[in-house]
C-alpha positions in Angstrom: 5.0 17.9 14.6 2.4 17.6 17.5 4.1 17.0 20.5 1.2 15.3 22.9 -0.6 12.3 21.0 -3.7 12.9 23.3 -4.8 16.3 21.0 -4.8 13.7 18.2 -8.4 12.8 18.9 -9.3 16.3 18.9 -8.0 16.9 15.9 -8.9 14.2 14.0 -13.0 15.4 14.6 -11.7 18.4 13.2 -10.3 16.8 9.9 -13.4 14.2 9.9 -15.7 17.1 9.9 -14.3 18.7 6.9 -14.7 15.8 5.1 -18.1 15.1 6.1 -19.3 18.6 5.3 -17.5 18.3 1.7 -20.0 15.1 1.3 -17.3 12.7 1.1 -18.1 10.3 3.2 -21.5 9.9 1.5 -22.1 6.0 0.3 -22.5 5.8 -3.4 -25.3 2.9 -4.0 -26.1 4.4 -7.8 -22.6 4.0 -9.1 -21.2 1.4 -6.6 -24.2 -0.4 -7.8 -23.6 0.2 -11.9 -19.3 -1.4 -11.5 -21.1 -4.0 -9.8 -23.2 -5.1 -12.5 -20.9 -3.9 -15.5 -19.1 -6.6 -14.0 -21.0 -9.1 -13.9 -22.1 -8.0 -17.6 -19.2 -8.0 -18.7 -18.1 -11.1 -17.6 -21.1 -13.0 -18.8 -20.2 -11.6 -22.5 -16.8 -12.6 -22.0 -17.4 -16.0 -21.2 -20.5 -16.5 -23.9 -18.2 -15.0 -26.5 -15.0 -17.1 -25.9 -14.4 -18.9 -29.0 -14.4 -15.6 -30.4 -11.1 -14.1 -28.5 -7.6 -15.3 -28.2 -7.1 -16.9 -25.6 -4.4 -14.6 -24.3 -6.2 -11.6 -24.9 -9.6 -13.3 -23.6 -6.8 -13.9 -20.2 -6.0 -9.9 -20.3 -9.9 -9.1 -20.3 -10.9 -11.2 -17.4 -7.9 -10.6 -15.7 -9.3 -6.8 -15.4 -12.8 -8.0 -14.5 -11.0 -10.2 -11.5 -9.2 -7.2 -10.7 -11.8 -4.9 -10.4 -13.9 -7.7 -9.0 -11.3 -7.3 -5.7 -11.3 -4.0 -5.6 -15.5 -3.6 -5.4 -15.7 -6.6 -3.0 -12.7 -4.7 -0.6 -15.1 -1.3 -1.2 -18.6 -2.9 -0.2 -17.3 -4.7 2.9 -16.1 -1.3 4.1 -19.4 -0.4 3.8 -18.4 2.5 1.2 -21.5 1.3 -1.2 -24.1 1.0 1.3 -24.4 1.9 4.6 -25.9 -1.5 5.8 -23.1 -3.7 6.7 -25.9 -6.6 6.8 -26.9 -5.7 2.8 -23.1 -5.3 1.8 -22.3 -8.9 3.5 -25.2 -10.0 1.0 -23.9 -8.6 -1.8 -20.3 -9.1 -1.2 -20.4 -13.0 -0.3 -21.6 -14.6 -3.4 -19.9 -11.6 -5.7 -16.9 -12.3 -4.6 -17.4 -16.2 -4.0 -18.7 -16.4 -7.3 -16.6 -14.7 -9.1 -13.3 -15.2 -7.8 -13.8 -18.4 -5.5 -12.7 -16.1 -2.5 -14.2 -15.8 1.0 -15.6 -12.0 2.2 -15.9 -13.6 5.6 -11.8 -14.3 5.9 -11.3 -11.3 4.2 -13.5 -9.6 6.4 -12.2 -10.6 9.5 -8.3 -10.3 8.1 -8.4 -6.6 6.7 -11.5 -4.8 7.9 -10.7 -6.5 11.9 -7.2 -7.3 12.5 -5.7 -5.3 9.9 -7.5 -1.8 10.3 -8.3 -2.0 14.1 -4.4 -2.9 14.5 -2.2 -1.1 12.0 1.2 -2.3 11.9 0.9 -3.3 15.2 2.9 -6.7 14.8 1.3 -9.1 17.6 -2.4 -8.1 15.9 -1.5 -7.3 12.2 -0.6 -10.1 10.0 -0.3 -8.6 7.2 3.1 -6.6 8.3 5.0 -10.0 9.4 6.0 -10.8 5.7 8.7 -12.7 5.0 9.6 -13.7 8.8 9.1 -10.6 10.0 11.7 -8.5 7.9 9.8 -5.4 8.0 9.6 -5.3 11.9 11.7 -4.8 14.3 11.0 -8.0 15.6 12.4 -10.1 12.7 12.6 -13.6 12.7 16.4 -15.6 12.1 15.9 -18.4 9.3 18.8 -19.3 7.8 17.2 -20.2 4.3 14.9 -17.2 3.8 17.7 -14.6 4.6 20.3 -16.5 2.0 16.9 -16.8 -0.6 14.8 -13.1 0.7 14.9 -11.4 -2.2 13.8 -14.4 -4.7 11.4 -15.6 -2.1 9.4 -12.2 -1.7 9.6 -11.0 -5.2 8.8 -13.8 -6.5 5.8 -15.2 -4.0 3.8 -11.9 -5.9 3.5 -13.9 -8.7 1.8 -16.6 -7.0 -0.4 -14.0 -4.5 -3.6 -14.7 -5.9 -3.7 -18.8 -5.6 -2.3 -17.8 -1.8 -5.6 -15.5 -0.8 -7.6 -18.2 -2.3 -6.3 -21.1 -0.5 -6.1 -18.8 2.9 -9.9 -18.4 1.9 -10.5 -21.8 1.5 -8.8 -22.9 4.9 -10.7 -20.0 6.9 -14.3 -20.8 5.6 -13.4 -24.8 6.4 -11.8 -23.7 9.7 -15.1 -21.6 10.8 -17.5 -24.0 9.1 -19.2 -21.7 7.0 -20.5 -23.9 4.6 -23.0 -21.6 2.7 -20.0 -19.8 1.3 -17.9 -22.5 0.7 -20.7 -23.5 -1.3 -20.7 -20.6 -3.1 -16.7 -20.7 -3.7 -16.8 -23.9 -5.0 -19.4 -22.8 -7.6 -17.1 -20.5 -9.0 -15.8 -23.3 -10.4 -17.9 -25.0 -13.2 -19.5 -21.5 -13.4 -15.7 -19.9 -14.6 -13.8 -22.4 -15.5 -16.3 -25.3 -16.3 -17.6 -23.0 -18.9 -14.3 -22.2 -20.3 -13.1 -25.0 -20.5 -16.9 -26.2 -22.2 -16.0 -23.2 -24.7 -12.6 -23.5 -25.7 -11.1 -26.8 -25.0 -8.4 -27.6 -22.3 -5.4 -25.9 -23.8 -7.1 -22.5 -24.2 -8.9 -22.5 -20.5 -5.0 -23.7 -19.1 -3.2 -20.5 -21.1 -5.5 -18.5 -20.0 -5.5 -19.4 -16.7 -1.6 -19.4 -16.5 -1.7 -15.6 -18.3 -4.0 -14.7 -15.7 -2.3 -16.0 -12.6 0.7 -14.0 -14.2 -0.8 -11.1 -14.8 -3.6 -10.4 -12.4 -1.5 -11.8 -8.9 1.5 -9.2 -9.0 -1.0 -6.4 -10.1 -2.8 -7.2 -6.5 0.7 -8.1 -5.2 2.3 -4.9 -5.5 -0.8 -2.4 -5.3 -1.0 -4.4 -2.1 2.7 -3.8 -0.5 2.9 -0.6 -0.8 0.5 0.4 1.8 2.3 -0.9 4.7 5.8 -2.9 4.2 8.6 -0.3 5.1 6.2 2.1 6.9 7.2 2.2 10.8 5.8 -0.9 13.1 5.0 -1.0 16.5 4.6 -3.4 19.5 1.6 -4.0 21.3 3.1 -2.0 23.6 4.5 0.9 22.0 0.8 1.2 20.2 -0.3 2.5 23.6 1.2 5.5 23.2 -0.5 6.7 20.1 -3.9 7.7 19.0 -6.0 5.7 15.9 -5.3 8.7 14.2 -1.7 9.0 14.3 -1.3 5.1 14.2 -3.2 4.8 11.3 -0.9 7.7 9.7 2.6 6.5 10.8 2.2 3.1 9.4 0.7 3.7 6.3 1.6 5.1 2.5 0.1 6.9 0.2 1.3 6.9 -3.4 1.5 10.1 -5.5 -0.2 10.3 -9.0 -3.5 11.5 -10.3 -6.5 9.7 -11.9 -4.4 6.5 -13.9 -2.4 5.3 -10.7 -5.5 5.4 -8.3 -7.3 3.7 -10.9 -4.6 1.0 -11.0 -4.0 0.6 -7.3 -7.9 0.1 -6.8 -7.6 3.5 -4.7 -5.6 2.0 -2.6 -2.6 4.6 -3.4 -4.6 7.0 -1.3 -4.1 4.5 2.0 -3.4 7.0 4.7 -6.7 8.5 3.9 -8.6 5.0 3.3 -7.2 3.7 7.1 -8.7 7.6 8.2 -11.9 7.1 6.3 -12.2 3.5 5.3 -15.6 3.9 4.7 -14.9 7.3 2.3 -15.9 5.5 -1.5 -13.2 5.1 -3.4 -14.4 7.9 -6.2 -13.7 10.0 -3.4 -10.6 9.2 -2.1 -8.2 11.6 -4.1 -10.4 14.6 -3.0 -10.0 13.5 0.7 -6.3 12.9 0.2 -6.2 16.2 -1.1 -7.8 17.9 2.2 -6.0 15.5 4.7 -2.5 16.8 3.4 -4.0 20.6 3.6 -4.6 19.5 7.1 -1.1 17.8 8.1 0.2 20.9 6.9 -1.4 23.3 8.9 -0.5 21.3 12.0 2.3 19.9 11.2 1.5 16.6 10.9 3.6 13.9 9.4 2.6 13.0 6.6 4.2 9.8 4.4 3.8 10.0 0.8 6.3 8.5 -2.3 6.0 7.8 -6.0 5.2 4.1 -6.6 8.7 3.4 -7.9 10.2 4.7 -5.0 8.0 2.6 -2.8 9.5 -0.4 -3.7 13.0 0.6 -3.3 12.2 1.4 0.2 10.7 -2.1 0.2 13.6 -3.7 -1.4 15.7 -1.5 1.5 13.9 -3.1 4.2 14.2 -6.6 2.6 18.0 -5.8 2.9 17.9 -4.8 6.6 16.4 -8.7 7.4 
């Protein structure tokens, strides 16, 4: 292990180098562009063809599209698309307003900001103060959530999806950015007004409970493996450490090949998306695959599990609070 954090810098260049030169850090506009609209396609067919399905199934297939839908609208705000930030904001907003009613300026601000600028750094990272604070070392004391934790996390997954949309509702209101509220609340009669136009109430309400049931703990527990149970810091003890080797000691990656990066989004590569968040996603198992090469050789730490071995140490640090 590196004893000094100050050659962390240093050897970060190093690392980020090698990745460049490999061409992995090279935006993908062609085939970024091509999920995009396969998307949208895809969805148009879907909702066209909807007397045609059952409803359940017809639930299953948009519940991929939202899916996917989160996982391109996370990509082109990083920027991993296009190299214009100003064209990926254009692209992003109504795509993702449109299609799942949710707000690329909260989400902006929330993950590409607080979240990536601040790590695990509890003062500055929301996202790491789940459930009171269990997974710090600042936890909270409430009574009711300790006697109720594990039913109260586990179970909020299911519900994660109606909880991003409402945060994105509050924000845009908040910030007065009525453009894209506009847009969000067009997702409405374009989605569900045409649903429910298509296959009567009773249809366009099981499908929308099969994919509230389906599509929020696939986001839910892609989503806490990145950071719960990973080490935390203070504001102060953040001081100490480089953006490299903050970025590394509070994240996880996930082993697996092509089918779990597919299902996480790329997200199971998350040491290596906080290093290069702007590295496309198609590329993201080939610079996991050099950034372990490189902890290696200088004995870096390096924080990798199996998905189901994630969650027990989730479930571990839900037993600590």
């Amino acid at each position: 292990m590196m004893s000094k954090t100050l050659t962390y810098p240093h050897i970060f260049d190093e690392l980020k180098a090698q990745i460049k030169d490999a061409g992995l850090l090279d935006r993908v506009p062609v085939r970024g562009s091509i999920e995009m609209i396969a998307i949208i396609v895809s969805l148009i067919i879907a909702l066209t063809t909807a007397p045609l399905w059952h409803p359940v199934l017809l639930a299953l297939f948009l519940t991929l599209l939202f899916t996917r839908s989160v996982f391109v609208s996370h990509d082109i705000l990083h920027t991993q698309y296009f190299k214009s930030k100003s064209l990926s904001k254009k692209l992003s907003y109504p795509f993702s307003a449109l299609i799942l009613s949710n707000s690329s300026s909260w989400w902006d601000f929330k993950h590409n900001v607080r979240h990536h600028t601040y790590c695990n750094i509890i003062e500055k990272d929301e996202d790491i103060r789940a459930l009171d604070g269990a997974f710090t070392h600042q936890k909270g004391n409430k009574p009711f959530l300790k006697k109720h934790k594990y039913i109260i996390f586990w179970g909020a997954l299911f519900f994660m999806f109606p909880a991003f949309i409402g945060q994105s509702y509050k924000y845009v209101i908040k910030h007065k950015h009525w453009g894209e509220l506009g847009l969000m609340l067009l997702h409405w009669p374009l989605i569900w007004g045409t649903l429910l136009y298509q296959i009567g109430f009773s249809n366009t309400l099981l499908v929308a409970l099969v994919m509230n049931f389906v599509l929020s703990p696939w986001l839910a527990f892609g989503f806490i493996t990145n950071h719960l149970g990973c080490e935390t810091f203070s504001e102060e003890e953040a001081k100490d450490f480089s953006w490299m080797e903050l970025q590394m000691r509070g994240s996880r990656s996930l082993k697996g090949g092509m089918l779990v990066h597919w299902f996480y989004g790329g997200l199971n590569t998350q040491i290596e998306h906080h290093l290069f968040p702007k590295a496309p996603r198609f590329n993201l198992l080939k610079v996991q695959k050099m950034t372990k090469d490189f902890a290696q050789k200088y004995d870096i730490p390096y924080f990798e599990t199996t998905p189901l071995m994630a969650y027990v140490q989730i479930n571990n640090a839900i037993k600590k609070y």
